[in-house]
GUNU-183419 format. One record per residue (C-alpha): x, y, z; residue in one letter. Coordinates in steps of 0.05 Angstrom, whole numbers, plus 32768, in hexadecimal, padded with zeros to 4 digits. Layout:
// GUNU-183419
X, Y, Z, A
...
***
This chain:
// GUNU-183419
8261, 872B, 892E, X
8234, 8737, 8967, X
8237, 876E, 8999, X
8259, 8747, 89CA, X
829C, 8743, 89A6, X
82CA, 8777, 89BA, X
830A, 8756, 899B, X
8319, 8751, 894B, X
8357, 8727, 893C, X
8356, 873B, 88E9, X
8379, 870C, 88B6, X
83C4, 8705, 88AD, X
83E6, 873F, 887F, X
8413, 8722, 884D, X
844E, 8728, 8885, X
8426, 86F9, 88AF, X
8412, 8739, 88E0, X
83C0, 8733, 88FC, X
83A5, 8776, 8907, X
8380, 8775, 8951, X
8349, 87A8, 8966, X
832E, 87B2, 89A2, X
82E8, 87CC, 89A7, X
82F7, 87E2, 895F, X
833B, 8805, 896C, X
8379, 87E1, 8957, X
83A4, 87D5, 898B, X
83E5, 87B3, 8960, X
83ED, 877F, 8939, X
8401, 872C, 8951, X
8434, 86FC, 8930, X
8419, 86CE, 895A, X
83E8, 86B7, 8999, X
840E, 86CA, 89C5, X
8417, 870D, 89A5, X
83D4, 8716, 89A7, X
83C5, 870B, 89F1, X
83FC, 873D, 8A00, X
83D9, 8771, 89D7, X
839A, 875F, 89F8, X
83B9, 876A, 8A41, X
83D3, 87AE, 8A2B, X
8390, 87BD, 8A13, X
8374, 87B0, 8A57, X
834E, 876B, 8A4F, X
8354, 872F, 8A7C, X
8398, 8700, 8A74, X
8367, 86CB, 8A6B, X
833B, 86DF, 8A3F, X
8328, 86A2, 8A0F, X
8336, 86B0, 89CB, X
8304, 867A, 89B7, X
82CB, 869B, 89D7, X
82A5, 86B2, 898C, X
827A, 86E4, 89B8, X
82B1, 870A, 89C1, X
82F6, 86FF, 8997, X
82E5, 86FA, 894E, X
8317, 86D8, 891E, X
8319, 86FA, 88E0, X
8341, 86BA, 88BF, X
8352, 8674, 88DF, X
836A, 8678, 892A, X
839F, 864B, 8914, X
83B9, 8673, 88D6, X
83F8, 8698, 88EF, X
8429, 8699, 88A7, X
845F, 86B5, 88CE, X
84A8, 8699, 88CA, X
84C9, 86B9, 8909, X
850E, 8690, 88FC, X
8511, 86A1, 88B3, X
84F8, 86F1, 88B8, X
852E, 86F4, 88FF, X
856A, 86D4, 88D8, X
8553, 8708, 8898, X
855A, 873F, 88C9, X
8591, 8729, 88E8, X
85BE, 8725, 88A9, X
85A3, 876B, 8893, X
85B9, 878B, 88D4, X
8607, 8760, 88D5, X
8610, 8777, 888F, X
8602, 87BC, 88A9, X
8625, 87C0, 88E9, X
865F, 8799, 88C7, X
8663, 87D4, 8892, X
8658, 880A, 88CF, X
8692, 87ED, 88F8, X
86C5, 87EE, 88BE, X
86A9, 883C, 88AD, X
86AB, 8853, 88F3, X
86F5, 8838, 8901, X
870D, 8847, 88BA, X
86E3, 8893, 88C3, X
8706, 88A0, 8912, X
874B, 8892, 88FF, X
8749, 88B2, 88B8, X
8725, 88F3, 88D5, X
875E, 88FE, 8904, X
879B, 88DD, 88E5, X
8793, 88DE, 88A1, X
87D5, 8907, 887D, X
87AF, 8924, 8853, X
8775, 8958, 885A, X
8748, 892F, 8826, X
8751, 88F7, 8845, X
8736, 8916, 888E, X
86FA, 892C, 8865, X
86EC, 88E7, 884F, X
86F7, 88CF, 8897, X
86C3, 88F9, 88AB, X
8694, 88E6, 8873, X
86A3, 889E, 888C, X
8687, 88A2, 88CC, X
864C, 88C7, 88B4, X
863E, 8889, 888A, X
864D, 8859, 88C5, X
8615, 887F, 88E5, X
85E8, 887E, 88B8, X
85EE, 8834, 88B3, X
85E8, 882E, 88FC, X
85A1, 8851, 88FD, X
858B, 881A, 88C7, X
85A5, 87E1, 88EE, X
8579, 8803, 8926, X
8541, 880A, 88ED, X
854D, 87BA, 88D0, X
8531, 87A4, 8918, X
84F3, 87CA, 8913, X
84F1, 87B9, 88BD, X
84F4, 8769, 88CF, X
84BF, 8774, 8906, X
8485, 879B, 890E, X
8494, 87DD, 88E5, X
847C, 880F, 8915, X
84A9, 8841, 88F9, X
848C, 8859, 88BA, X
84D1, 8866, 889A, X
8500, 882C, 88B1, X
84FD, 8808, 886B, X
8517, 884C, 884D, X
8549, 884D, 8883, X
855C, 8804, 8875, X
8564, 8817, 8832, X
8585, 8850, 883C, X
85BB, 8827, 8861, X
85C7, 87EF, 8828, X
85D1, 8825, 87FB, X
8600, 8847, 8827, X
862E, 8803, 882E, X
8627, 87FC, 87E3, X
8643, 883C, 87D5, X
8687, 883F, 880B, X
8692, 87F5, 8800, X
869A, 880A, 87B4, X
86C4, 8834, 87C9, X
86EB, 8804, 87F0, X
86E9, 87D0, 87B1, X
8705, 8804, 8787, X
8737, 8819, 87B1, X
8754, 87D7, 87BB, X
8754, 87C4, 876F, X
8772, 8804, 8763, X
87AD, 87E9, 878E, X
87AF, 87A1, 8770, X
87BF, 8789, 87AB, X
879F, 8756, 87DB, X
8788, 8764, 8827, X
875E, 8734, 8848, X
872E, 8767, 884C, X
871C, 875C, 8809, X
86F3, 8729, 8823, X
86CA, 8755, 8849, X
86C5, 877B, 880D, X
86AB, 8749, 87E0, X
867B, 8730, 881A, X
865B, 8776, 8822, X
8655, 876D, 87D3, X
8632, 8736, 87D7, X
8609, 874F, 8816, X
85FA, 8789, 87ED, X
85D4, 8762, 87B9, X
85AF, 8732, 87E6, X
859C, 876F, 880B, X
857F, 8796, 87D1, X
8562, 8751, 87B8, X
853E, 8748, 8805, X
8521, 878F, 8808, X
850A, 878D, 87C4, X
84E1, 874B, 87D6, X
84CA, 877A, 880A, X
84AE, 87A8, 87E8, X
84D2, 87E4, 8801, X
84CC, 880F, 87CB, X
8480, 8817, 87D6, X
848E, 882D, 8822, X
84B7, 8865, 880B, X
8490, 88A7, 87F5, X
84CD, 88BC, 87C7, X
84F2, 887D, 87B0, X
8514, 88A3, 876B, X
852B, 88DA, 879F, X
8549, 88A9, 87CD, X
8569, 8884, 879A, X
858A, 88C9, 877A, X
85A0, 88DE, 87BD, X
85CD, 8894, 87BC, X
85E1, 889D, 8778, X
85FF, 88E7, 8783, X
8611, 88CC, 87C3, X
863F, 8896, 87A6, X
865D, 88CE, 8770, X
866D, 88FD, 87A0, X
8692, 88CA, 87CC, X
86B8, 88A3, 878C, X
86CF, 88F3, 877A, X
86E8, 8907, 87C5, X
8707, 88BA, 87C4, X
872C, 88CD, 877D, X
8733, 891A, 8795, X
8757, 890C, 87D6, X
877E, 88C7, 87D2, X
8799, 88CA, 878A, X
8790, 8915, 8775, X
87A8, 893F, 87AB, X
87E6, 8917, 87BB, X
87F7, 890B, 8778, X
87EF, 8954, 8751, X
8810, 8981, 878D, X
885D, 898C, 8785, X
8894, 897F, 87BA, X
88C2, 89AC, 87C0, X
8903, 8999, 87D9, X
893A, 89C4, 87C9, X
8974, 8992, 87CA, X
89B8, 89A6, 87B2, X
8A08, 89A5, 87C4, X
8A40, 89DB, 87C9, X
8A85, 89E1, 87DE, X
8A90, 8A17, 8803, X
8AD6, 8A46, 880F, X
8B14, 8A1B, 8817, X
8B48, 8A27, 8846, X
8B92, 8A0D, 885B, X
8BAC, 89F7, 889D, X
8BE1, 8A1D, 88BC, X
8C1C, 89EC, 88A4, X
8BFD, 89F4, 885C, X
8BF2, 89A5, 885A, X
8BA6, 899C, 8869, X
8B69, 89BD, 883A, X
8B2E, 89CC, 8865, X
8AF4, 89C3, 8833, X
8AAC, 89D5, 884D, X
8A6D, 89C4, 8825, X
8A27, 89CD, 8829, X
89E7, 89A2, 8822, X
89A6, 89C3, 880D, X
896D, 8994, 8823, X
892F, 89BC, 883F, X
88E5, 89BB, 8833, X
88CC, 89FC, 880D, X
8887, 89D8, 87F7, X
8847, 89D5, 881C, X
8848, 8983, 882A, X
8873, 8968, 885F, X
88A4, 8931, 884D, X
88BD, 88FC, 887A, X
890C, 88EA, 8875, X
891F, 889C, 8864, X
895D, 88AF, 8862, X
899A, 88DE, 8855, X
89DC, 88DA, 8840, X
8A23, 8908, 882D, X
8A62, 88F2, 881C, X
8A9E, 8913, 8801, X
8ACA, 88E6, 87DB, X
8B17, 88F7, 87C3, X
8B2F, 88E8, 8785, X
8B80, 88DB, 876D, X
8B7E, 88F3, 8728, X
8BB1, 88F4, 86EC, X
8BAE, 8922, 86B5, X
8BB4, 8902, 866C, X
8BC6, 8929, 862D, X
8BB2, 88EA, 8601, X
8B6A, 88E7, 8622, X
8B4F, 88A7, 863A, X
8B33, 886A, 860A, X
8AF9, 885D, 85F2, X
8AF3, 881F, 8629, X
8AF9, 884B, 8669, X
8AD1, 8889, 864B, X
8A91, 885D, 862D, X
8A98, 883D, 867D, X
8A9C, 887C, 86A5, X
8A5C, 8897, 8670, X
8A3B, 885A, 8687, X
8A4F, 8858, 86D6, X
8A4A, 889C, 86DB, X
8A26, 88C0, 86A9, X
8A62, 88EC, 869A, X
8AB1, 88E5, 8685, X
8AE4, 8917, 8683, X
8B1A, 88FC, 864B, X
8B5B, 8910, 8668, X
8B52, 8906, 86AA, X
8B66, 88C0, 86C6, X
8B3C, 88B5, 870E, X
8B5F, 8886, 8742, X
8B2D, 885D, 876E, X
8B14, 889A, 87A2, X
8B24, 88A6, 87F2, X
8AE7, 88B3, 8817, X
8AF5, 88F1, 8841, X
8AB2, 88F9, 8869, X
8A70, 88E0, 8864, X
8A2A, 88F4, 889A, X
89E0, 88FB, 8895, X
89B9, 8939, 888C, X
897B, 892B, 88B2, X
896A, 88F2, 88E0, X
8949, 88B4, 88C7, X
8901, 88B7, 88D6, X
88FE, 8907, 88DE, X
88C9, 892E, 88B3, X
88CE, 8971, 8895, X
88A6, 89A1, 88A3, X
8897, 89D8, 8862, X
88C6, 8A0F, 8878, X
88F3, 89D5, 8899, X
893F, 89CF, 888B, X
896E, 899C, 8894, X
899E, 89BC, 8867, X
89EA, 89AD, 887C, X
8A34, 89CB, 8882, X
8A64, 899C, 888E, X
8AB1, 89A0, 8887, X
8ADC, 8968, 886F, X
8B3A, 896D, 8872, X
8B55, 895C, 882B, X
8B9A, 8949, 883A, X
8BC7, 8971, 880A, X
8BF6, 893C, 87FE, X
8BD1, 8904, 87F3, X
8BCE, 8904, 87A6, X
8B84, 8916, 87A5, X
8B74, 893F, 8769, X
8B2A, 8945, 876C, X
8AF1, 8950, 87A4, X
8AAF, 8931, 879D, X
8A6B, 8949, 87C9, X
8A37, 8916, 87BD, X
89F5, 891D, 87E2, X
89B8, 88E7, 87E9, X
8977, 8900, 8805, X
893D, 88C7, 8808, X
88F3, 88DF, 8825, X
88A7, 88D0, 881D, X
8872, 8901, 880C, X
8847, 8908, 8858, X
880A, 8903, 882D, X
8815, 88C7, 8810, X
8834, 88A1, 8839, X
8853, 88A0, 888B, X
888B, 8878, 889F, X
8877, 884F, 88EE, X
8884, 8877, 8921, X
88BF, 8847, 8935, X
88E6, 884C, 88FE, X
8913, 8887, 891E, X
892A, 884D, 8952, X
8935, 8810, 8921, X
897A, 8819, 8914, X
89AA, 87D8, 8906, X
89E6, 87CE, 8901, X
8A0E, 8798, 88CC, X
8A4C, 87A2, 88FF, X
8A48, 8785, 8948, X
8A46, 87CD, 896B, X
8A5B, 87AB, 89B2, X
8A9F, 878E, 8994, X
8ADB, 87B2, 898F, X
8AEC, 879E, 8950, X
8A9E, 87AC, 892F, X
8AA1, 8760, 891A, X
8A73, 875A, 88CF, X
8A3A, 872E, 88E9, X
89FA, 8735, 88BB, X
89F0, 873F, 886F, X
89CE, 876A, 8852, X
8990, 8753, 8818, X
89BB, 8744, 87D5, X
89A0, 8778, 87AF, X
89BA, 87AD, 87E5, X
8A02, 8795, 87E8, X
8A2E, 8765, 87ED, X
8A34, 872C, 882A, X
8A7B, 8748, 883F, X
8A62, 8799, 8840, X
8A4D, 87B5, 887F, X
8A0E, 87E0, 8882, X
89D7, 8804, 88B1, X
898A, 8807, 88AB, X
894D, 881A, 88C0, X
8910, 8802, 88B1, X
88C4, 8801, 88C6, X
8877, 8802, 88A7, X
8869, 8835, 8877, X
8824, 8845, 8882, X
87FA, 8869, 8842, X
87D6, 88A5, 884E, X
8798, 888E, 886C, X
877C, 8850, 888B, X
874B, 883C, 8853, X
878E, 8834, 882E, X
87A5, 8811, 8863, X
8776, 87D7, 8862, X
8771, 87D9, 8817, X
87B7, 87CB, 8807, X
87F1, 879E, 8822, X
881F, 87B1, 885D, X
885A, 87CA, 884A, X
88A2, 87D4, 8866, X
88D8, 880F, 8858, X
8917, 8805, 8860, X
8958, 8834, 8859, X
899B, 8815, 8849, X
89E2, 8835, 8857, X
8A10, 8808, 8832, X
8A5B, 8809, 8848, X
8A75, 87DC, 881E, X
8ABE, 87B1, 881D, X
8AEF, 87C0, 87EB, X
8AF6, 8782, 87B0, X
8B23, 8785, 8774, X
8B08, 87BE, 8743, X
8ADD, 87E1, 8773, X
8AE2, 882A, 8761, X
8AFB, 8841, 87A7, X
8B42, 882F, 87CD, X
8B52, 87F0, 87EA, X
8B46, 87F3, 8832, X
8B0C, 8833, 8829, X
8AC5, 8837, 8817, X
8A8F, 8859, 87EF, X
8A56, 8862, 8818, X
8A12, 8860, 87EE, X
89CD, 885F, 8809, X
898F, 8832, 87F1, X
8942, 8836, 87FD, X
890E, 8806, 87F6, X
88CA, 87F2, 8803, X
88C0, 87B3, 880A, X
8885, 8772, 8822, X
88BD, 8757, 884D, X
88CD, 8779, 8887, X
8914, 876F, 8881, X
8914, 8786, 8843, X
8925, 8746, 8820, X
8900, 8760, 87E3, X
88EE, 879F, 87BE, X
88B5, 87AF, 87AA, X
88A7, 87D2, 875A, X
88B5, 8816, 874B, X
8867, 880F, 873F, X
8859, 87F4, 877E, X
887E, 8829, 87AF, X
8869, 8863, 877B, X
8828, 886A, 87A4, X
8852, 8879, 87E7, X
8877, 88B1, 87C1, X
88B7, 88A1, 87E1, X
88F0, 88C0, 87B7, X
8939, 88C3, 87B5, X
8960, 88FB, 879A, X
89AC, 8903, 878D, X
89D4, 8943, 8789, X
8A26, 893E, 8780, X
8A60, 8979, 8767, X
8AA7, 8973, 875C, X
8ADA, 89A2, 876A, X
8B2B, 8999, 8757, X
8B5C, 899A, 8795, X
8B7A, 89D3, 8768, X
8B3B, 8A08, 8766, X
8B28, 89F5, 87AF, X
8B7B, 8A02, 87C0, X
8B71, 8A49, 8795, X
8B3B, 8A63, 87B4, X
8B59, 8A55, 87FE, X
8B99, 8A80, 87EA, X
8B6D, 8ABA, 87D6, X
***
């Protein structure tokens, strides 16, 4: 080199990068000729300065020798950074709407967590375009890094969560890709080298690892701990209440009470509610019934009484305790008084309260907001004569009996559940149905009853398995008592 040169183009680094020095200071380093003019015109020489002149550029390797692959290192860094934003996107919508929405207070945590993730992988898509160029940031392969092992870890989570359910979203697809992107991504920085860049790779690598554990335990804590261990307390019960005649001595006024409030610390949300008292013509037997009608009513009804005979019941009254849709509130109470006439002369010998109370646990599941205003009819409500004009599913009655639903989305309790598991519908029957020969209520009457359901169909064609709607925590409790026209008749002469 003679003392003319003032520019130094060194040999190509094994990414293909040329060093270039400037009366011996390095001003940056060239993929390519025409990199190397720019650098030269920020250093201050002449645009057209020939780079063949020997007395003053000196080519530390071939002119010609530039081992760069711009296409193949762009489309690298380009599938590193899609992989990441991809992963980012799902964290920061899944993060937002859990961190505000979310039913339970684990879940909000995670949401939170989520979008801390999504912005940590945001800052290593940011790092991937200085990584897969020149590397003027001394730390971007860490941050890369730090990134894949972020979406490793949440979409983990995501995998798990979504076998857990055994069911299929087509967001498992996304799940497996990030898999895969995972691996190809490791595999790609590893060809790179990154470990040497980093000045504490074992560090690094614990802080994913205890990363990973501590979001698996909040996962388990929050989705499938919480909601699961704490109690619901619903105090749920019937009563009659004190009986009392009419003025001609012909009509019993019988009041009873409901008991239905929330005295536990999760809020429930009704499916639906239903009372009904039911009369009952009964005969007293000295002989005692046969084996055939007392081995039925142990069956039917889980109970017989051998010398009583019951006739096919009257109902006298029937309502709902709480709006479909409503929630409760701990410390709310939609507990109920009603009164119902028992007609003294009517041969009725025994008075039956039955109560239905269906609901899902707020932290484990939320039914759509619409499902207050989905009411339906069986009947045509415009026609005088309530015409029959729709069946209901065959498992809920049968094509003659009249009924009322509502129905909507359940949603689960946060929106990683959401896309991790199918979309489901709830749906709350109340079944009038039509008297047929050896129904247990009167010819011309009815025995209201009320059914629940989730179900994939949203018109409830199908249920889904006890197994299958256990997650939601919907349950359905019954409450009834009996009372003889006699003892409520006593106690209104007292």
């Amino acid at each position: 080199m003679n003392n003319h040169t003032h520019v130094v183009v060194e040999a190509p680094d094994g990414r293909g990068l040329r060093a270039v020095r400037v009366q011996g200071e390095t001003v940056g380093r060239a993929w390519s000729l025409r990199d190397v003019r720019r650098l030269l015109r920020r250093a201050g020489l002449p645009s057209d300065l020939d780079l063949d002149d020997s007395g003053r550029v000196h080519w530390a390797a071939d002119k010609s020798c530039w081992p760069d692959r711009p296409l193949r290192r762009r489309a690298v860094g380009a599938v590193m950074a899609l992989g990441l934003l991809a992963s980012a996107a799902v964290l920061f919508y899944v993060g937002t709407t859990d961190a505000f929405n979310a039913l339970a207070y684990g879940g909000r945590i995670i949401g939170v967590t989520f979008i801390a993730a999504a912005l940590v992988e945001t800052a290593a898509t940011v790092a991937v375009c200085d990584y897969w160029g020149k590397r003027a940031l001394r730390y971007s392969g860490a941050a890369v890094l730090l990134g894949v092992g972020t979406v490793m870890v949440t979409n983990l989570m995501f995998l798990i969560t979504q076998i857990q359910g055994w069911e299929y979203t087509p967001f498992l697809l996304l799940w497996v890709a990030l898999a895969l992107w995972v691996g190809w991504s490791l595999w790609a920085l590893t060809r790179q080298k990154v470990w040497q860049e980093i000045p504490h790779p074992k560090g690094i690598a614990l802080s994913v690892v205890v990363s990973g554990v501590i979001g698996l335990a909040s996962l388990a804590y929050s989705q499938m701990y919480i909601p699961y261990s704490t109690p619901v307390e619903i105090p749920f019960n019937v009563s009659f209440g004190d009986s009392t005649l009419n003025a001609d001595g012909t009509v019993l006024h019988v009041p009873a009470h409901v008991e239905f409030r929330n005295s536990g610390s999760v809020r429930i949300y009704v499916v639906g509610t239903l009372w009904t008292v039911n009369g009952y013509p009964t005969t007293f037997t000295v002989k005692g019934t046969g084996a055939n009608v007392w081995k039925s009513e142990l069956w039917n009804d889980a109970e017989t009484v051998r010398h009583v005979i019951y006739s096919p019941s009257q109902m006298l009254g029937t309502g709902r305790l709480a709006d479909p849709g409503s929630w409760a509130d701990p410390g709310d109470d939609y507990s109920s008084d009603f009164v119902v006439d028992v007609p003294l002369r009517s041969g009725l010998g025994r008075i039956e309260v039955v109560a239905q109370a269906s609901f899902v646990r707020a932290d484990r599941g939320k039914l759509g907001n619409n499902y207050g205003d989905s009411g339906e009819t069986s009947w045509n409500t415009e026609s005088e004569n309530a015409e029959h004009i729709r069946s209901a599913p065959s498992w809920v009655a049968r094509p003659e009996d009249d009924f009322y639903r509502y129905h909507s989305k359940i949603y689960h309790s946060s929106e990683m559940l959401n896309l991790t598991h199918s979309t489901d519908y709830a749906t709350a029957w109340w079944i009038l149905p039509t008297w047929h020969e050896g129904d247990l209520f009167a010819k011309g009457d009815t025995e209201p009853d009320l059914k629940v359901s989730i179900s994939r169909d949203p018109e409830g064609e199908e249920r889904l398995s006890d197994p299958e709607q256990e997650p939601y925590g919907m349950k359905t409790e019954t409450r009834w008592t009996e009372r003889t026209v006699d003892q409520l008749l006593k106690a209104a002469k007292k």
